[in-house]
N, C-alpha and C positions, 0 to 999 in steps of 0.2 A: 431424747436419744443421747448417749454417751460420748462425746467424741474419741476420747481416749482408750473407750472399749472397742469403735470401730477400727482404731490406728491398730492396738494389739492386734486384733485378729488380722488385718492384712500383713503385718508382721508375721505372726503364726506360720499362713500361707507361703509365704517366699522363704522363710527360713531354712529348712530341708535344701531348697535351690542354692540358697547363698552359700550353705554347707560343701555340697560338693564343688562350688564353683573357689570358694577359698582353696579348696583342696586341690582343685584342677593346676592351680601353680606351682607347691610344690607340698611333700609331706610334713605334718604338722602334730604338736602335740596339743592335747585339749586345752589347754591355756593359753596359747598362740590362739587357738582358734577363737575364745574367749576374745581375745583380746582385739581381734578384724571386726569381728561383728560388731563391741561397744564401739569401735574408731570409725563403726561407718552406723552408730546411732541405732544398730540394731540388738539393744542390750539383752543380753539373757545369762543363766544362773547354772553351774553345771547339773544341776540339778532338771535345766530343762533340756541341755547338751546330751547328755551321757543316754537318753532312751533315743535320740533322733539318730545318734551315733551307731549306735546298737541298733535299730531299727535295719539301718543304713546298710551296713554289714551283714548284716541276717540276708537281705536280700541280694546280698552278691555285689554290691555297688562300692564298697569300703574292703580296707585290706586294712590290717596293724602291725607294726612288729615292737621289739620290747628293745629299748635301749638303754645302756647304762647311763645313769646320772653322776654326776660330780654333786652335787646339791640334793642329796638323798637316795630313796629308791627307784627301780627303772623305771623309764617312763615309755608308755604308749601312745607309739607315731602311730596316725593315720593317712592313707593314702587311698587314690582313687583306683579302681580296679580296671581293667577294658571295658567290663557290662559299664563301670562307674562313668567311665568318658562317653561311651558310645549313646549311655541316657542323658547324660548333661548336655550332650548335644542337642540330643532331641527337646529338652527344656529350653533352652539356650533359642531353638525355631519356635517353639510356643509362645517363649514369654515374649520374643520379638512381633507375634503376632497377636499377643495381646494388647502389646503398648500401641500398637495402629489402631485395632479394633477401639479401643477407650480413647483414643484422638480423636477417632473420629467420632464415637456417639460424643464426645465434650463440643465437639465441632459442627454437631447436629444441628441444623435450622428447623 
């Protein structure tokens, strides 16, 4: 078994989560965002960004607007929507009962 193909897909998994939850602080452009996920070891490629984003938004969770750049053309902010907070909460209750749940089976006798 691979280790580093099991690490990716739990990566895979929480990605979308860490998504809105960078977002939850404040509005970001996709290079910022870029940029939280390698500084917290969760590397990815905008190429694997730009459909989770788009995903994202399709379902009512992300909002964008377009802003001017000094350093080229506008660029597009991302932000979290009310559906966007209202379900990051509910993630937010889940994953907290997942991290008990795998305490405890690690803590299984």
């Amino acid at each position: 078994m691979n280790i580093d193909n099991a690490k990716a897909q739990m990566r895979k998994g929480i990605l979308e989560y860490c998504i809105l939850s960078i977002l939850a602080k404040k509005d970001l452009y996709t290079s910022d965002i870029i940029r939280a996920l390698k500084e917290n070891d969760l590397i990815v490629v905008e190429g694997t960004l730009y459909p989770l984003l788009t995903r994202q938004k399709n379902a009512g969770l992300l909002s964008y607007r377009w802003e001017e750049s000094t350093q080229g053309p506008p660029r597009k902010y991302y932000s979290l929507t009310e559906t966007g907070r209202a379900y990051l909460k509910e993630l937010d209750e889940s994953w907290e009962s997942l991290i008990k749940s795998v305490k405890s089976i690690k803590n299984f006798k």
